[in-house]
C-alpha positions, 0 to 999 in steps of 0.5 A: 253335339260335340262328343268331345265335350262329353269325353272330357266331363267323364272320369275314363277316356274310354266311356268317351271313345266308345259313345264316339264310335257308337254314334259313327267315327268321326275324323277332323275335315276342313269344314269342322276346322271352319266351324272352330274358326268361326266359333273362335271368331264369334267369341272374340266378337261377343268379347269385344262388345262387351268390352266396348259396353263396359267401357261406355257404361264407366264413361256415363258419370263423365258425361253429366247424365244427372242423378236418375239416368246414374241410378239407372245406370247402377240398378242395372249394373247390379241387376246384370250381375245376378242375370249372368248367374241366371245366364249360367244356369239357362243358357249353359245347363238349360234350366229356366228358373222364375225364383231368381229374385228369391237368390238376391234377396236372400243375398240382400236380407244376409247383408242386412240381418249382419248388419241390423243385429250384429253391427257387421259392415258392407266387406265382412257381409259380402262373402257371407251373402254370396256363400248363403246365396250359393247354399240356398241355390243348391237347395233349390235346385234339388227338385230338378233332380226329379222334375225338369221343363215347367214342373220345375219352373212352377216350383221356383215360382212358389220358392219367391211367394214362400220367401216373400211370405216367411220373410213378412212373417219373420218379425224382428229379425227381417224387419217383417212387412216394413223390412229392414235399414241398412247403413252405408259402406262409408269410406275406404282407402279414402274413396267416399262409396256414399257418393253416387259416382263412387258406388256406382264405379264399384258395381261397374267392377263387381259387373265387370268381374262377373263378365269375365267370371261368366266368360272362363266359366262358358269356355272351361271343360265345365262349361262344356259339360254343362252344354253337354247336358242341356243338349242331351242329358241321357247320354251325358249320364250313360258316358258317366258325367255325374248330372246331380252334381253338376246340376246343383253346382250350377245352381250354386254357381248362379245362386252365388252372382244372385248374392253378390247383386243382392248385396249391391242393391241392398247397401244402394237402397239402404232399405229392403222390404220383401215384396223387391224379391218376390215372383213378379220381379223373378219374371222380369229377371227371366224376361232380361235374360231372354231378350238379351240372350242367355249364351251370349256373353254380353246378353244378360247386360243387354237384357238389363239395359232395355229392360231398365232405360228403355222404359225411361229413354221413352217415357213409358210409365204406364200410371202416369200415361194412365193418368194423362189420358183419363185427364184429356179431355178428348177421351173423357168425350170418347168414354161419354159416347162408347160404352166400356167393353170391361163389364162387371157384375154390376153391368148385368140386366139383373143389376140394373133392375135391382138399381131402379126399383126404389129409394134402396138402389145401388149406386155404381160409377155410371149411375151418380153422374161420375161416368166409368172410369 
């Protein structure tokens, strides 16, 4: 680790130099002006991919691609925003969390309440959304004062079950389990955003925004303090850098991009229900963010683009292969000879006597000629 890193985050230069000497006094060599150079040089490469995938994704309207590769297009560009918030918060600060749906769904569910019971539009409701996101985030946060690794990652898997469950308790006021409608953002300086290509063109903005927020926030003496402490938070805190402050700030920060998204998908879809933001969607959002990279500055999109065409691109629709399968006639043959190896209860010899002894028996799948399925 960097000792400068640490001394620029402390509020007395000293704290820095004497960490630095206790640890061993280091002097600038040529391979350390190497090293930056090819840090330097490994920056402006992962600036360049994501210019160049940005610059693809606002050609895909141009290209014809069809109405569904363009809804594709638009759920991954709004999810990606909220993975850069989690990108902040895993990659810089090394703290996973499975509760991100939660933050863009509180985002989603702001804009919508604004809108159902106060009439409030897509612009006023905006700021509103990223400022909750952000204060629901800090509050979330709190617990990794006091716990870290999976402890913590257990407690923002509950936080998406306790919304999911406040939020289909809650009545008129969220819409309850059927949820809550939302208008349309209508036109603006005589831009249609009910048009498809229109919306999507604002997301691929507000994405493009977020990259280079994400990006000035990883290169910034905030973003080295926050390296600073996932690599080592004991002696971040021993050279005086104030790990609950930054801690909560950035979840702040990756709780104000959930917002962000979460009013994005809210107005696309025009309809949201609690079950888009609960636990099973989290992971997904964790699995993006893993397999894209989270240090990297393009790694978020990267995440939300396999996780969201690939599926797509190669036809992978788990009830639909499913269905195929159970149809074709070669494997109803094959399930004929070979027994499934998914036994239940009522598989057992003890089942199987109770069936064949009288007019009273059970009926099960695979003794009313059906076969198991």
């Amino acid at each position: 680790m960097e000792y400068r890193e640490l001394e620029m985050s402390t509020p007395n230069g000293e704290l820095g130099k004497s960490a630095r000497s206790a640890a061993g006094k280091t002097s600038k060599t040529p391979n350390q002006g190497q090293k930056g150079r090819l840090a330097t040089h490994g920056r402006l490469e992962q600036i360049i991919v994501a210019v160049v995938i940005v610059v693809a994704m606002a050609a895909l309207p141009s290209l014809h691609i069809g109405y569904r590769f363009l809804s594709i297009a638009i759920t991954t560009g709004y999810t990606a925003i909220a993975l850069y918030g989690l990108g902040l918060q895993f990659g810089q600060a090394g703290i996973m969390s499975v509760g991100h749906a939660a933050m863009i769904g509180i985002g989603a569910y702001v804009a919508a309440m604004l809108f159902v019971h106060f009439g409030v539009g897509f612009w006023v409701a905006l700021p509103a959304s990223i400022i909750v996101a952000a204060i629901a985030g800090g509050l979330v946060g709190l617990p990794s004062l006091r716990v870290a690794g999976q402890h913590y990652i257990i407690i923002t898997f509950c936080f998406c079950a306790l919304l999911v469950v406040c939020l289909t308790n809650g009545g008129s006021l969220t819409g309850a389990a059927t949820g809550l409608d939302v208008g349309s953002i209508g036109s603006v300086f005589g831009i249609n955003f009910d048009k498809l290509a229109n919306y999507y063109y604002l997301v691929l903005v507000a994405l493009a925004l977020s990259l280079a927020i994400f990006y000035a926030i990883a290169n910034s003496s905030y973003g080295r303090t926050l390296r600073a402490i996932r690599e080592n938070e004991q002696l971040a805190r021993a050279i005086g850098v104030n790990i609950d402050l930054q801690k909560i700030s950035v979840f702040m920060v990756s709780g104000a991009f959930a917002g962000a998204a979460g009013i994005l998908q809210a107005y696309y879809l025009r309809h949201i229900s609690p079950t888009l933001y609960g636990a099973f969607p989290s992971l997904y959002l964790a699995l993006m963010v893993m397999l894209g990279g989270a240090r990297l500055i393009y790694g978020p999109l990267i995440g939300a683009i396999i996780v969201n065409f690939l599926p797509e691109v190669m036809n992978l629709n788990p009830v639909d292969s499913r269905i195929a399968a159970d149809r074709h006639p070669a494997a109803a043959r094959r399930r004929q000879r070979r027994p499934s190896r998914h036994l239940s209860v009522a598989d057992g010899p003890i089942a199987r006597a109770v069936r064949q002894s009288g007019p009273g028996a059970m009926t099960t799948p695979d003794n009313d000629g059906r076969g198991r399925r």
